[in-house]
C-alpha positions in Angstrom: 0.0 0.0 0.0 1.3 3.5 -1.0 1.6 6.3 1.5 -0.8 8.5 0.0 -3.2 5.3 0.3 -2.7 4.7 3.9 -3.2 8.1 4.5 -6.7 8.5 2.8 -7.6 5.5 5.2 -6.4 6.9 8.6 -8.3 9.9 7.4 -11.5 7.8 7.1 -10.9 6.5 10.2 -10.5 9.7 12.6 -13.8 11.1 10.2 -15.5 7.6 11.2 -14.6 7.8 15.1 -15.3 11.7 15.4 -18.9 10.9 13.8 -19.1 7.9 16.4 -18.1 10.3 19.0 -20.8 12.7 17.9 -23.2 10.4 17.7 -22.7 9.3 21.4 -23.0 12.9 22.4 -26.3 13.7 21.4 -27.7 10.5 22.4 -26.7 11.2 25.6 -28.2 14.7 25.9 -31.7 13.1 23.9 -32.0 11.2 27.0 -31.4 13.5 29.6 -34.0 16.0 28.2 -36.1 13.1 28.1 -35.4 12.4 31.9 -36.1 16.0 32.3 -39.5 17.0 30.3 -40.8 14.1 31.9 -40.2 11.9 34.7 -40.7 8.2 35.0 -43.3 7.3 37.8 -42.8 3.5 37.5 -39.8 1.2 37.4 -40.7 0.0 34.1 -40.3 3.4 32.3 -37.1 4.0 33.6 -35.9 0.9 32.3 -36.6 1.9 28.6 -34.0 2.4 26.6 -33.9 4.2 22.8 -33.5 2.3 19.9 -30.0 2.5 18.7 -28.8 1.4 15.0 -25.4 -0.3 15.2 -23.0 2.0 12.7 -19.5 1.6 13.7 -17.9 -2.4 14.8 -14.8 -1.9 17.4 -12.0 -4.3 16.4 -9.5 -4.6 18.1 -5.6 -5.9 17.0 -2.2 -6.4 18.1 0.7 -4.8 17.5 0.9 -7.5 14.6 -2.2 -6.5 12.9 -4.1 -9.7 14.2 -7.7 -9.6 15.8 -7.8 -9.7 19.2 -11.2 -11.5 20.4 -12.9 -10.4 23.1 -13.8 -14.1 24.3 -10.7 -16.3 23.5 -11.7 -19.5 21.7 -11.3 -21.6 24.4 -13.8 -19.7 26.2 -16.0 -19.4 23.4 -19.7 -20.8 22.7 -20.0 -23.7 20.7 -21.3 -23.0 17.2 -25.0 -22.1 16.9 -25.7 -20.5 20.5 -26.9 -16.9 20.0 -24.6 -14.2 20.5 -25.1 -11.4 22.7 -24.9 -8.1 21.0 -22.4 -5.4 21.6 -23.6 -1.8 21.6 -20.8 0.4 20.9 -23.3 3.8 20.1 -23.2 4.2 23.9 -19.8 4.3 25.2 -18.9 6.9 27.2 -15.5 9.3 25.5 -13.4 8.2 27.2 -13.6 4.6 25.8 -13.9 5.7 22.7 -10.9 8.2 22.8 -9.0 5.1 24.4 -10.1 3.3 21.2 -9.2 5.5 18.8 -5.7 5.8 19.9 -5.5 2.1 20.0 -6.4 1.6 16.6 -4.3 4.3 15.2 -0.9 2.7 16.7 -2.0 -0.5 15.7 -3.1 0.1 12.0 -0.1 1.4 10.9 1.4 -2.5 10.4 -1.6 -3.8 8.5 -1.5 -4.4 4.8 -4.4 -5.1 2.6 -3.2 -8.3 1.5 -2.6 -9.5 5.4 -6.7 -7.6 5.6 -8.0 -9.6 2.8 -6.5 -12.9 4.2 -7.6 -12.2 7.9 -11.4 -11.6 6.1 -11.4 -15.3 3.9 -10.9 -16.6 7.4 -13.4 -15.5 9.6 -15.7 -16.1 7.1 -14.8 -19.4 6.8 -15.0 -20.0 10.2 -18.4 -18.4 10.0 -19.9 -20.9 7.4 -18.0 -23.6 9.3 -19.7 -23.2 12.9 -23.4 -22.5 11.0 -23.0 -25.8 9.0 -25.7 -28.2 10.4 -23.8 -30.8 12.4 -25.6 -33.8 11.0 -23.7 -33.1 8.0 -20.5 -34.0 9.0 -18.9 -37.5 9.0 -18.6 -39.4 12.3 -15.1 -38.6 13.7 -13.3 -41.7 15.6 -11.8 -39.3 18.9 -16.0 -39.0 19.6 -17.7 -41.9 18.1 -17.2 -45.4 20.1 -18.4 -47.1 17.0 -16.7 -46.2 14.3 -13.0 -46.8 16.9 -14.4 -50.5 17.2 -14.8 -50.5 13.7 -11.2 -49.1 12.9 -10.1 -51.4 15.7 -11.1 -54.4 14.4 -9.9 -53.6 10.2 -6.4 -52.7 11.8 -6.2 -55.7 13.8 -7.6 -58.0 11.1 -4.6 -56.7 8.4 -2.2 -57.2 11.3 -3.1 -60.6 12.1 -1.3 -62.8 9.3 1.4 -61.3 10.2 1.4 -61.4 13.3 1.0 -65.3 13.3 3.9 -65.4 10.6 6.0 -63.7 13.1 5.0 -66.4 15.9 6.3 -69.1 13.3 8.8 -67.4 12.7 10.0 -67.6 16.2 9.7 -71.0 16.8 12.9 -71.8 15.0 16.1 -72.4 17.1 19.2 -71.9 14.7 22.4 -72.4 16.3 23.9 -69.1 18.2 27.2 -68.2 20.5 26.6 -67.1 24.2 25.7 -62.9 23.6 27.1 -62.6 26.8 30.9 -64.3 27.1 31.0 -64.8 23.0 32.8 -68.1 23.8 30.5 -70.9 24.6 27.6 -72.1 22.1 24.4 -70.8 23.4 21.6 -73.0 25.0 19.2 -71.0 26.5 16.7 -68.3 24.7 15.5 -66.0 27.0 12.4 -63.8 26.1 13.4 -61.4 28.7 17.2 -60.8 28.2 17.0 -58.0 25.8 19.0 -57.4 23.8 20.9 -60.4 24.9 18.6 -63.3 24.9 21.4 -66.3 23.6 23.2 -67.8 26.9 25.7 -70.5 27.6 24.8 -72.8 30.5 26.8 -71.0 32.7 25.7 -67.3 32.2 22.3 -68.3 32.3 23.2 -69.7 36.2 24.6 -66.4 37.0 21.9 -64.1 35.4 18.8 -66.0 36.0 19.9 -66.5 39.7 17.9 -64.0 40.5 15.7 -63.6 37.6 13.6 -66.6 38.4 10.4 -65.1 36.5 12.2 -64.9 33.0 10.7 -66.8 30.3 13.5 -69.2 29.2 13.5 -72.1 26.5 15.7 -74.3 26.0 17.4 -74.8 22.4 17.7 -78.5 21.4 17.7 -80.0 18.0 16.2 -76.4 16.0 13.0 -76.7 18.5 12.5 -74.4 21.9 11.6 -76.3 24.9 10.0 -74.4 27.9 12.1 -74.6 31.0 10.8 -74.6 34.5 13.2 -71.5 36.4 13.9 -74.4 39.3 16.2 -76.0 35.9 19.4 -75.5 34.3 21.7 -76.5 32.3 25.2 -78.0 33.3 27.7 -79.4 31.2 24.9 -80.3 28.7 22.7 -82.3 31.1 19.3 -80.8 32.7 19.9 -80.4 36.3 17.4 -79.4 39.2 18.4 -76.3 41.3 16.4 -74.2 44.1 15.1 -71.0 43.1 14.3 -68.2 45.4 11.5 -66.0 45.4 12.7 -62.6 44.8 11.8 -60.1 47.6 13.1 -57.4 49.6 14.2 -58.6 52.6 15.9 -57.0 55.9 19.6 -56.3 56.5 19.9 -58.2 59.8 17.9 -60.1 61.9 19.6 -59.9 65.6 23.3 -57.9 66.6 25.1 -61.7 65.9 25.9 -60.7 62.7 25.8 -64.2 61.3 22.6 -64.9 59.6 22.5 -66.8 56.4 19.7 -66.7 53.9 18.0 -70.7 53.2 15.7 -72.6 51.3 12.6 -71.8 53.7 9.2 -73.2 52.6 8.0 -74.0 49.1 5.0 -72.0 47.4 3.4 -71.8 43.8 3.6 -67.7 42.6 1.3 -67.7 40.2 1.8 -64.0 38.0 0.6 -62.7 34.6 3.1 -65.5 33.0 1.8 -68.6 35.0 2.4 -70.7 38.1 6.0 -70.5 39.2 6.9 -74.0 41.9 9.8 -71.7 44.1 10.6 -71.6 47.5 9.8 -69.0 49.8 13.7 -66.9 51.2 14.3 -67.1 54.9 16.6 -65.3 57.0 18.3 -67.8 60.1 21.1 -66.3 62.8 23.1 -69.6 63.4 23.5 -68.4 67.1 20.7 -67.1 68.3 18.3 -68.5 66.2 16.4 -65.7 64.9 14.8 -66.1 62.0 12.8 -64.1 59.1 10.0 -65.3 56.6 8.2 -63.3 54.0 4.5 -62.8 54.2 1.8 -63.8 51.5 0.8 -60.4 50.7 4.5 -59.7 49.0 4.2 -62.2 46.3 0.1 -61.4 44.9 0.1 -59.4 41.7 -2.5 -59.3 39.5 -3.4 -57.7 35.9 -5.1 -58.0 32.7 -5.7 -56.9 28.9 -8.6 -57.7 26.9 -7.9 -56.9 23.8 -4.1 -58.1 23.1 -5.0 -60.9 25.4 -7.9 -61.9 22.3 -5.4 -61.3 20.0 -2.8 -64.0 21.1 -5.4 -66.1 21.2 -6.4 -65.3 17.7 -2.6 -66.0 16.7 -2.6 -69.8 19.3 -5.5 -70.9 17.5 -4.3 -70.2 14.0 -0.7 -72.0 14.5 -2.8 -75.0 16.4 -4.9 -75.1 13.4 -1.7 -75.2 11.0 -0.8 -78.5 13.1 -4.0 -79.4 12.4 -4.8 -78.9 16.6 -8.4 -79.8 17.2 -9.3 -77.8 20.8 -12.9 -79.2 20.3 -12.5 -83.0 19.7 -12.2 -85.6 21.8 -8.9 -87.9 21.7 -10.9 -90.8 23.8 -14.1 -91.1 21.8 -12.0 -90.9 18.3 -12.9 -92.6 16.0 -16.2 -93.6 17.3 -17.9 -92.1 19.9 -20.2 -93.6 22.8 -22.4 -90.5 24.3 -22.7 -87.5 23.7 -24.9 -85.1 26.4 -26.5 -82.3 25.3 -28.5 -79.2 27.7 -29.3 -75.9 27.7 -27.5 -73.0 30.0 -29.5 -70.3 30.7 -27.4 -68.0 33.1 -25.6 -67.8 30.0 -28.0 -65.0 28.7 -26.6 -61.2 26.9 -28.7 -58.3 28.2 -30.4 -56.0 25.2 -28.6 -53.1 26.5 -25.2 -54.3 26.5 -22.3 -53.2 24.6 -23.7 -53.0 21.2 -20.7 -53.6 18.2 -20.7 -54.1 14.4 -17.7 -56.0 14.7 -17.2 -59.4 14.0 -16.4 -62.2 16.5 -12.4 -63.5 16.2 -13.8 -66.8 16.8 -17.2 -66.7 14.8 -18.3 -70.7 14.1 -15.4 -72.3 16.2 -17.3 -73.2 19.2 -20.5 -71.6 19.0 -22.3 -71.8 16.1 -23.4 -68.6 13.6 -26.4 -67.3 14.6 -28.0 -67.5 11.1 -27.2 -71.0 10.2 -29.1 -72.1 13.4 -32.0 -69.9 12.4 -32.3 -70.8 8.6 -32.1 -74.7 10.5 -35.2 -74.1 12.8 -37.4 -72.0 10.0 -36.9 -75.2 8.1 -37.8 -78.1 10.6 -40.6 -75.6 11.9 -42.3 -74.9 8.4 -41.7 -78.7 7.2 -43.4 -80.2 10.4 -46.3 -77.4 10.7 -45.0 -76.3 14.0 -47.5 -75.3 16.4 -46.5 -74.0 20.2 -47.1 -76.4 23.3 -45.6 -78.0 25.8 -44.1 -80.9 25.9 -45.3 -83.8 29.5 -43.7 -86.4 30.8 -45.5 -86.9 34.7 -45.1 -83.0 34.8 -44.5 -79.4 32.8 -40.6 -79.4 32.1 -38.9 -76.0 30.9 -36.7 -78.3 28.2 -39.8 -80.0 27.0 -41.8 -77.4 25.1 -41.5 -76.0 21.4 -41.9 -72.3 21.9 -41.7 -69.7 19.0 -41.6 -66.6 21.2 -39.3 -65.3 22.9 -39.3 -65.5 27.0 -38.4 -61.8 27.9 -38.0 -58.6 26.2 -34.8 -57.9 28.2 -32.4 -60.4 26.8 -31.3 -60.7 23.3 -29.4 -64.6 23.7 -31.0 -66.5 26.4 -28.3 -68.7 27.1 -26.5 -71.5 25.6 -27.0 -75.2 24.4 -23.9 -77.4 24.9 -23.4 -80.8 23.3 -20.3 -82.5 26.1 -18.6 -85.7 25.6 -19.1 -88.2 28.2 -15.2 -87.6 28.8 -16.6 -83.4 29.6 -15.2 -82.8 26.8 -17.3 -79.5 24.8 -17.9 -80.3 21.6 -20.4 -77.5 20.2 -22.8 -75.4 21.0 -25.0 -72.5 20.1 -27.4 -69.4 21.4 -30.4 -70.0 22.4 -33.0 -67.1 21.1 -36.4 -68.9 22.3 -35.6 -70.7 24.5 -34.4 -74.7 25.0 -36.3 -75.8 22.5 -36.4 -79.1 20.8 -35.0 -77.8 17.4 -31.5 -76.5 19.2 -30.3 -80.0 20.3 -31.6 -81.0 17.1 -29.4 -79.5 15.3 -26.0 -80.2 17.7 -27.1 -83.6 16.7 -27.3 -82.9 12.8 -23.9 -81.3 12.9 -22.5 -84.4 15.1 -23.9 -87.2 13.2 -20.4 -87.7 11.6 -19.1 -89.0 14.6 -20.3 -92.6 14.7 -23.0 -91.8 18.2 -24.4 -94.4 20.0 -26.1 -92.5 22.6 -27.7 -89.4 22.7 -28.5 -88.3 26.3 -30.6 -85.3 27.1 -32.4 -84.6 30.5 -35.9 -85.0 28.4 -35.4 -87.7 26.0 -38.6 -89.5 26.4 -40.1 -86.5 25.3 -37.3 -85.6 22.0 -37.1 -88.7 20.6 -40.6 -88.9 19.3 -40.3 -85.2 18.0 -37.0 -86.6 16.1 -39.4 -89.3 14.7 -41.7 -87.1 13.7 -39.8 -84.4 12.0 -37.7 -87.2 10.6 -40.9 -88.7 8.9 -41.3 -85.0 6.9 -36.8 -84.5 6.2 -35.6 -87.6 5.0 -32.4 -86.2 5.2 -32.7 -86.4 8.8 -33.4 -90.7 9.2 -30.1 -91.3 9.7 -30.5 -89.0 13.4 -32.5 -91.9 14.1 -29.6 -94.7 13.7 -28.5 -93.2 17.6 -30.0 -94.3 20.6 -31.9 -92.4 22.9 -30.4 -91.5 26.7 -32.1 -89.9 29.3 -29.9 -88.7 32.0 -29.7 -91.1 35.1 -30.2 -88.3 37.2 -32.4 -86.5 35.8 -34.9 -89.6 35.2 -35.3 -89.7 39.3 -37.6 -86.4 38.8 -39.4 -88.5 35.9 -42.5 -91.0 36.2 -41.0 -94.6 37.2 -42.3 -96.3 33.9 -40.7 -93.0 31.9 -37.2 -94.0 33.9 -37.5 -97.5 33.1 -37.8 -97.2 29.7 -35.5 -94.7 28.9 -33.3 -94.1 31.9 -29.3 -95.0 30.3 -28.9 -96.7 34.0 -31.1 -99.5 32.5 -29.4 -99.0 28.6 -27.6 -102.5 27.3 -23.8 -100.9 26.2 -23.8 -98.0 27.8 -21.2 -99.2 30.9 -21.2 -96.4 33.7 -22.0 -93.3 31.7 -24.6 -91.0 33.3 -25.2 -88.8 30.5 -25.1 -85.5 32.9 -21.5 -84.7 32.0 -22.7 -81.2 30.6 -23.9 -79.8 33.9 -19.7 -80.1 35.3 -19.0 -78.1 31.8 -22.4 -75.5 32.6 -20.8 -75.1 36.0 -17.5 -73.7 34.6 -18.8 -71.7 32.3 -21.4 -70.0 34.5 -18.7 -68.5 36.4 -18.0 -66.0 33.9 -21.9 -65.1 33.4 -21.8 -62.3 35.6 -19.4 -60.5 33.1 -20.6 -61.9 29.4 -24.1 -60.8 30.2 -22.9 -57.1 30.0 -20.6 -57.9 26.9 -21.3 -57.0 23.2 -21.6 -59.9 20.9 -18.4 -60.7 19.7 -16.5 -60.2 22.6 -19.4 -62.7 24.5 -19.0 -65.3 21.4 -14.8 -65.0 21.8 -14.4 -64.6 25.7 -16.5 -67.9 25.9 -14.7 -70.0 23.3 -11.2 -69.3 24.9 -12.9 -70.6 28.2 -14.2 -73.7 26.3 -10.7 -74.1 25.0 -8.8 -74.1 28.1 -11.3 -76.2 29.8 -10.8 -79.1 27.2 -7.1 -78.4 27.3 -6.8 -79.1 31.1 -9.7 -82.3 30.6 -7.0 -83.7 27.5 -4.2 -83.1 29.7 -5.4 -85.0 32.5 -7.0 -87.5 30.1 -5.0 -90.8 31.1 -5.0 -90.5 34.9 -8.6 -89.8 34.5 -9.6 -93.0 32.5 -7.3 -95.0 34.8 -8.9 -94.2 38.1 -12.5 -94.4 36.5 -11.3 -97.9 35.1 -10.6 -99.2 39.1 -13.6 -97.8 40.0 -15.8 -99.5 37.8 -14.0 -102.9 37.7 -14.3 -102.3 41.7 -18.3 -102.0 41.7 -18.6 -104.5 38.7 -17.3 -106.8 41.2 -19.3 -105.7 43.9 -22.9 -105.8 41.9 -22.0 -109.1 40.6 -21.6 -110.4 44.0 -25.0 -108.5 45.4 -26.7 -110.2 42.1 -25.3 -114.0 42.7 -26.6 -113.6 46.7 -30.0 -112.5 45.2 -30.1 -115.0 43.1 -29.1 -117.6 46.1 -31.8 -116.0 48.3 -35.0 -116.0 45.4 -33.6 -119.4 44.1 -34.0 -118.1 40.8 -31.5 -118.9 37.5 -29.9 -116.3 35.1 -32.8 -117.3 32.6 -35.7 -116.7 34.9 -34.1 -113.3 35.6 -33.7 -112.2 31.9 -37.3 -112.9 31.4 -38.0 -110.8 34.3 -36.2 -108.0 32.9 -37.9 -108.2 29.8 -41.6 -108.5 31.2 -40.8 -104.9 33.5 -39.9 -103.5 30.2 -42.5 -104.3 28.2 -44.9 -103.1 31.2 -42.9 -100.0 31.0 -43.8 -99.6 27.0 -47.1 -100.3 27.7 -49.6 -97.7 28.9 -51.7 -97.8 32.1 -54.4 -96.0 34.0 -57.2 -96.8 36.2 -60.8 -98.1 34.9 -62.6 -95.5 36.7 -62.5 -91.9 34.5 -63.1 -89.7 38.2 -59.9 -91.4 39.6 -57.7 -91.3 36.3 -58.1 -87.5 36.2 -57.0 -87.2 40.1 -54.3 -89.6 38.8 -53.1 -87.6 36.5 -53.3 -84.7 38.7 -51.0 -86.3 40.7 -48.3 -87.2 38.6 -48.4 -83.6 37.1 -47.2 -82.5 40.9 -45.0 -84.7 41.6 -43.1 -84.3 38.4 -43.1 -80.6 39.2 -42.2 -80.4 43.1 -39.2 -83.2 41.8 -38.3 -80.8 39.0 -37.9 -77.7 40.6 -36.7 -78.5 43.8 -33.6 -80.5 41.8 -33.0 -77.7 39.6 -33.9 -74.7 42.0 -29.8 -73.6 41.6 -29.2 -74.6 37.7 -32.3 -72.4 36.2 -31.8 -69.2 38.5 -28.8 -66.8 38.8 -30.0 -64.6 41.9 -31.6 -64.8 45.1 -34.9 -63.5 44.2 -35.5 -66.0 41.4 -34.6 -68.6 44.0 -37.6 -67.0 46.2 -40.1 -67.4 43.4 -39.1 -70.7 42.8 -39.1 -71.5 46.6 -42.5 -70.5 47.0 -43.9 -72.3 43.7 -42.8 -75.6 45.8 -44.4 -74.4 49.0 -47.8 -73.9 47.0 -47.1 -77.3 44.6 -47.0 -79.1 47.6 -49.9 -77.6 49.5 -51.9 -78.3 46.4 -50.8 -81.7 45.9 -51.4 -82.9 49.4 -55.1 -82.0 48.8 -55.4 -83.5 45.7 -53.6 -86.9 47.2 -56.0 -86.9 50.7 -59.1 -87.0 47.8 -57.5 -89.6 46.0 -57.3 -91.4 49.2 -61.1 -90.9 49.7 -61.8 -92.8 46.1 -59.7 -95.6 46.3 -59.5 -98.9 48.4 -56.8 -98.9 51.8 -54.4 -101.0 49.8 -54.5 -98.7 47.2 -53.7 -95.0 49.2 -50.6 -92.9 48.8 -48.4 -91.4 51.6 -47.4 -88.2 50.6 -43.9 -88.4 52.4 -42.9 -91.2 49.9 -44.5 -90.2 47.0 -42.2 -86.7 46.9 -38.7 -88.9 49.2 -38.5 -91.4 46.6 -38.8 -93.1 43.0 -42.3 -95.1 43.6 -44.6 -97.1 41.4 -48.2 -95.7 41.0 -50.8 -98.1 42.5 -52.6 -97.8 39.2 -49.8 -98.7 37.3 -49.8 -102.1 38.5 -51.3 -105.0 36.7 -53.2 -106.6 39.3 -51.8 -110.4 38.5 -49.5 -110.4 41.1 -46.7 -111.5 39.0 -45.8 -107.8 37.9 -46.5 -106.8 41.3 -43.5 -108.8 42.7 -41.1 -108.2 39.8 -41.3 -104.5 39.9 -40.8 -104.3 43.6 -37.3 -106.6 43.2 -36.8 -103.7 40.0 
């Protein structure tokens, strides 16, 4: 700008703030001969003020021409709050004298390109704070969803290499001690860094006191963990006591001849795993002082979700490389005997949890995917003509009903249906939407079949197998479902009518040894342990943080495999022996041969095929009655800690009984009334013990006597 240009302007300006000046002048002395010609008599007319027009805008700068706000931005309103209006008409002179001179020393260093740039930019801040904010993408430092999202795409390009590295690492090439350069190294230690290669004797001296390294030993190109309470001399693995490392006192007495010793031994479990050490102790030789550490110096304790998934995500992907199965069996390969299958319902996600569009790490591993299981049960439900009902067996069980809606409004899964090995080994499983309904285990068993089954236990299998009969009669390519035989849990049959657990009970099953078929209730106890925390989870991270827990639990059952089958081997050879000696003093005391006793067997179950009720229609319907609340009072007292997660469900349940029973005993005392003395029920053994129902009796006397010796 030219200096008769700047001039021109600071002329304009004094000509602008001497008009402002004016201005403010005779506004001032309008209002006073207001004030004057005629007083206010109320509060509300003195409160009035003229209406001004806004001519002149004060700006302020620095003595480098830039704007100097009078709210800073940190201070400032967000964008779309109103702004309050500065009057500048009004100021007294002596402001606006102060101003003047202000902007006169300061307008001297301004240039009209520096003016033009400083205009572009509140403008654009302008049109950026009055742009709608529903315009604007999502940003990751305020959206939780789209970080998840980001998350998960960075971890899912990172993760082939992260389990090419792992590989990588598993090779042991031949390496010189980093730390005297002379020996050849045998130790790897993950810890050591940047010297992780050690001879046998540096690793002594370092790892002395470093007893929580991670150290492998480097034989033949493989790594082989090492326990810290090992090491290596003169290439032979030796044992040697470890201490735990603690801070310990200087002295214990004045004798000045204390020693530190091998005191007790202790398992330190940390972030790493268990540690078997022994516990530093301080002894004087003379006066027998002594010092010992005290539990709480060794607990430490801390996790990571995330990176912890991860690793798993990478352990699974090198176990499935050496083709690792973490869901199979070893015992029951190739063919297996049982398999259990039940519902979990404390296993249940709350609606309002953590909701996530990312994808489980373990999707279809363990639990199966959500819509395969659904496309599966539209299917069996449109070919059969599904209608809802429950399903009876002496009594109204949860398991036995084929429900198409769902049981609360709260929960999105409402629980879990595990298929368990008669080993407790999980094999599968999947979320239950609506319920334990017969279609769930009906698939576990479709995806199963390949196994060679020969028993298929469930806690309601009187009740499933003629729905698998009947849905296999409309999908043929279900018949060969019906090639297993049905098992119902040996437990589980004690809360079922006595010609039900006769018939179908696996106690009574020809080939089915000592199996009990309620191996999934140890695996539902694990698992429930961690309900308390997946119930408030999102999706994938409930899918993934229960498969890692199904795949450490069959890790420790495999591990423990042998020592298992060999102790249940002694105990069964040691009761075969025992009922074999009970039958042969039976047989002694009836007089009876193994021929007479066969047929036996076979006439009790052919009464138990059969079907049975009393003549008179009044007493069948109290009958029935019966049965329906015994069944019930049985089924709920024996399950009144499986089905319920909290004290107050446990009340409910509690007080169902109390109202079952009170019902029951009235309907028993007129059953009483209709029948003949021989004929009446106590109601302390109907609801103590397994009994047979006076009108399920044949009346020959011959069944009479062979189903009390049943």
């Amino acid at each position: 700008m030219s200096i008769p240009e700047r001039d021109r302007v600071l002329k304009e300006m004094e000509d602008a703030v001497r008009e402002a000046q004016r201005q403010a002048l005779l506004g001032e002395l309008e209002q006073y001969c207001m004030q004057v010609e005629e007083p206010s008599t109320s509060q509300a007319s003195r409160r009035r003020r003229p209406k001004k027009t806004e001519d002149v805008r004060w700006i302020k700068r620095d003595s480098d021409g830039n704007i100097i706000y009078a709210n800073p931005r940190s201070s400032r309103k967000p964008a779309g709050t109103p702004r309050p209006k500065q009057s500048v008409i009004g100021v007294s002179e002596s402001t606006a004298v102060e101003t003047v001179v202000e902007v006169r020393s300061d307008f001297t260093a301004v240039t009209a390109e520096a003016f033009l740039e400083e205009l572009h930019q509140s403008l654009a801040e302008d049109i950026e704070g009055d742009s709608p904010p529903c315009l604007r993408p999502p940003q990751a430092s305020s959206d939780w969803m789209t970080r998840k999202r980001q998350l998960s795409e960075w971890w899912g390009k990172e993760r082939p290499q992260l389990v090419n590295n792992m590989l990588a690492r598993q090779h042991a090439a031949p390496r010189i001690c980093q730390l005297c350069g002379n020996n050849p190294a045998v130790i790897c230690c993950s810890d050591c860094r940047p010297q992780p290669y050690l001879c046998g004797q540096c690793d002594i001296r370092v790892h002395q006191r470093q007893v929580f390294h991670n150290r492998d030993l480097m034989t033949n190109t493989f790594f082989h963990p090492l326990p810290p309470t090992t090491c290596v001399l003169d290439s032979v693995l030796t044992h040697c006591e470890r201490l735990v490392p603690l801070e310990m006192p200087d002295k214990v007495c004045n004798c000045l001849r204390s020693s530190v010793i091998a005191g007790q031994s202790i398992a330190v479990v940390t972030m790493n795993g268990r540690y078997d050490l022994r516990l530093p102790q301080i002894k004087c030789e003379a006066c027998e002082a002594s010092w010992s550490p005290e539990l709480g110096d060794l607990i430490r304790s801390d996790s990571f979700r995330q990176s912890f998934l991860e690793w798993e995500a990478a352990r699974y992907e090198v176990d499935k490389l050496t083709r690792e199965d973490h869901f199979n069996c070893p015992a029951c390969s190739p063919d297996m005997l049982a398999v259990s299958v039940d519902g979990n319902r404390k296993l249940y996600r709350f609606k309002t949890a953590a909701r996530s569009e990312e994808k489980a790490i373990f999707d279809g591993v363990f639990i199966a995917n959500d819509g395969d299981v659904q496309r599966f049960v539209d299917y069996i439900h449109t070919a059969t003509n599904h209608v809802s009902g429950r399903g009876v067996c002496g009594g109204h069980w949860s398991a036995a009903r084929e429900m198409s809606r769902k049981a609360s409004g709260k929960t999105d899964e409402e629980g879990l249906e595990l298929a368990v090995c008669r080993h407790g080994v999980l094999l599968r499983a999947l979320n239950m939407f609506r319920g334990e309904i017969f279609a769930y285990p009906l698939y576990l068993q479709q995806q199963m079949a390949s196994k060679a089954i020969t028993f298929f236990a469930m806690d309601v299998a009187c009740k499933y197998w003629p729905y698998l009969q009947k849905v296999a009669e409309k999908c043929p390519e279900l018949q060969h479902l019906l090639d297993m035989r049905p098992f119902l849990s040996v437990f589980h049959a004690k809360a079922h009518d006595f010609m039900c657990e006769v018939k179908w009970s696996g106690a009574y099953q020809e080939g089915a040894g000592s199996t009990l078929g309620e191996e999934v209730e140890q695996c539902n106890a694990f698992l429930s342990r961690i309900a308390v925390t997946t119930k408030h989870m999102s999706k994938a991270g409930r899918t993934d943080m229960l498969t890692v827990m199904g795949m450490r639990w069959n890790q420790q059952k495999i591990n423990h495999l042998s020592s298992t089958l060999t102790r249940r081997y002694q105990k069964t050879t040691v009761a075969l022996e025992e009922q074999l000696q009970n039958l042969e003093a039976m047989k002694i005391q009836m007089g009876i041969t193994d021929d007479q006793l066969e047929s036996w067997v076979i006439d009790v179950k052919q009464w138990a095929g059969g079907t049975t009720s009393p003549t008179d229609g009044a007493v069948a319907a109290v009958a029935s009655r019966i049965e329906d609340l015994v069944a019930s009072v049985k089924r709920r007292s024996q399950f009144l800690y499986k089905d319920s997660d909290g004290s107050k469900q446990r009340a409910r349940m509690r007080r169902k009984i109390r109202e079952e029973k009170a019902i029951l005993t009235s309907v028993v005392d007129k059953y009483n009334s209709m029948v003949e003395q021989e004929e009446q029920l106590n109601m302390d053994d109907i609801l103590s013990k397994s009994i047979v129902w006076p009108w399920q009796l044949k009346h020959s006397g011959r069944y009479t006597i062979l189903l009390n010796i049943y």
